[in-house]
N, C-alpha and C positions, 0 to 999 in steps of 0.2 A: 671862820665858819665852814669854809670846807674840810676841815680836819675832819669833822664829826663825821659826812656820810665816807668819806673814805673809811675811816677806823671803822664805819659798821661794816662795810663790805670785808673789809680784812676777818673781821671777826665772823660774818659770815659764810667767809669760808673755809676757814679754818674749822669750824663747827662742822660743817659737813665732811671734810676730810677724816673727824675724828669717827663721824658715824660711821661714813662708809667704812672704814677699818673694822670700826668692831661689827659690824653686820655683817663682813665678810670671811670672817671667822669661822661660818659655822656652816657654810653652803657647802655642798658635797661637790664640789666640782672635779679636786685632786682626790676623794678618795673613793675606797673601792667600796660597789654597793652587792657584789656577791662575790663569791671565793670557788674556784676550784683549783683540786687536787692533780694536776697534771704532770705525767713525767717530764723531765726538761735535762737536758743533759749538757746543750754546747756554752758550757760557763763564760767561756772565752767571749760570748756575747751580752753577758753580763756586766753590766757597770757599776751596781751599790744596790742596799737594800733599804729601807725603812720600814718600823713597826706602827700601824694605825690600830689605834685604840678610841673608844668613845669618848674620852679625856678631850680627843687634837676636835672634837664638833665631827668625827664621822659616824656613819651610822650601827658600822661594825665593826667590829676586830681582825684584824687581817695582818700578813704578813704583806709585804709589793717589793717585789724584787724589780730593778730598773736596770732596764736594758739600753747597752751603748745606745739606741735609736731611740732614745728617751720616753719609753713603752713600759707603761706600768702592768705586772704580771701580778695578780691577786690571789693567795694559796690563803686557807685557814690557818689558826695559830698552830693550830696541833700538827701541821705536815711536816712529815718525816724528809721529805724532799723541799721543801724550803728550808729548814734545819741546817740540811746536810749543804745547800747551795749558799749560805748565810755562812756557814763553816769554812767555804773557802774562800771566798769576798774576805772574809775578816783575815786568815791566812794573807793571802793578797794583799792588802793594806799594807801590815805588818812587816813582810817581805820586802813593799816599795819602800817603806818608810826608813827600812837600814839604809838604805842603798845611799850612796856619800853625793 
């Protein structure tokens, strides 16, 4: 007889785990809620980029270039300076990736 409130609480909470997952999908926590166009030149403190789109639950489009100190940098799609910062990240990769 104790089986049964056990297996409820498991089930329990397992139900909850699944909700919070999918509720937390869609909170703007990691993305960026405006964009500016800012020059930026020391790549070297650059670490990776990613593209947010409305697809990932953010609210806008943006390009987030991430820096070594794990600081998300917000430029619109269209900047010519994230483009160009996004060109050498990927160079870079490329570069480490031969290396034996």
């Amino acid at each position: 007889m104790a089986l049964h409130p056990l297996l409820l609480c498991c089930l329990l909470a397992i139900s909850l785990c699944i909700f919070q997952a999918q509720g937390s999908r869609n909170t703007y926590g990691d993305c960026c809620e405006a964009t500016k166009d800012v020059p930026f030149q020391n790549v070297k403190r650059l670490r990776s980029y990613t593209i947010q789109n409305p697809q990932m639950g953010c609210p806008i489009p943006a390009i987030v270039l991430i820096t070594k100190a794990n600081r998300g940098l917000c430029y619109p799609p269209d900047s010519q300076t994230a483009r160009r910062l996004m060109k050498v990240l990927d160079a870079r990769k490329t570069r480490n990736s031969r290396r034996p």
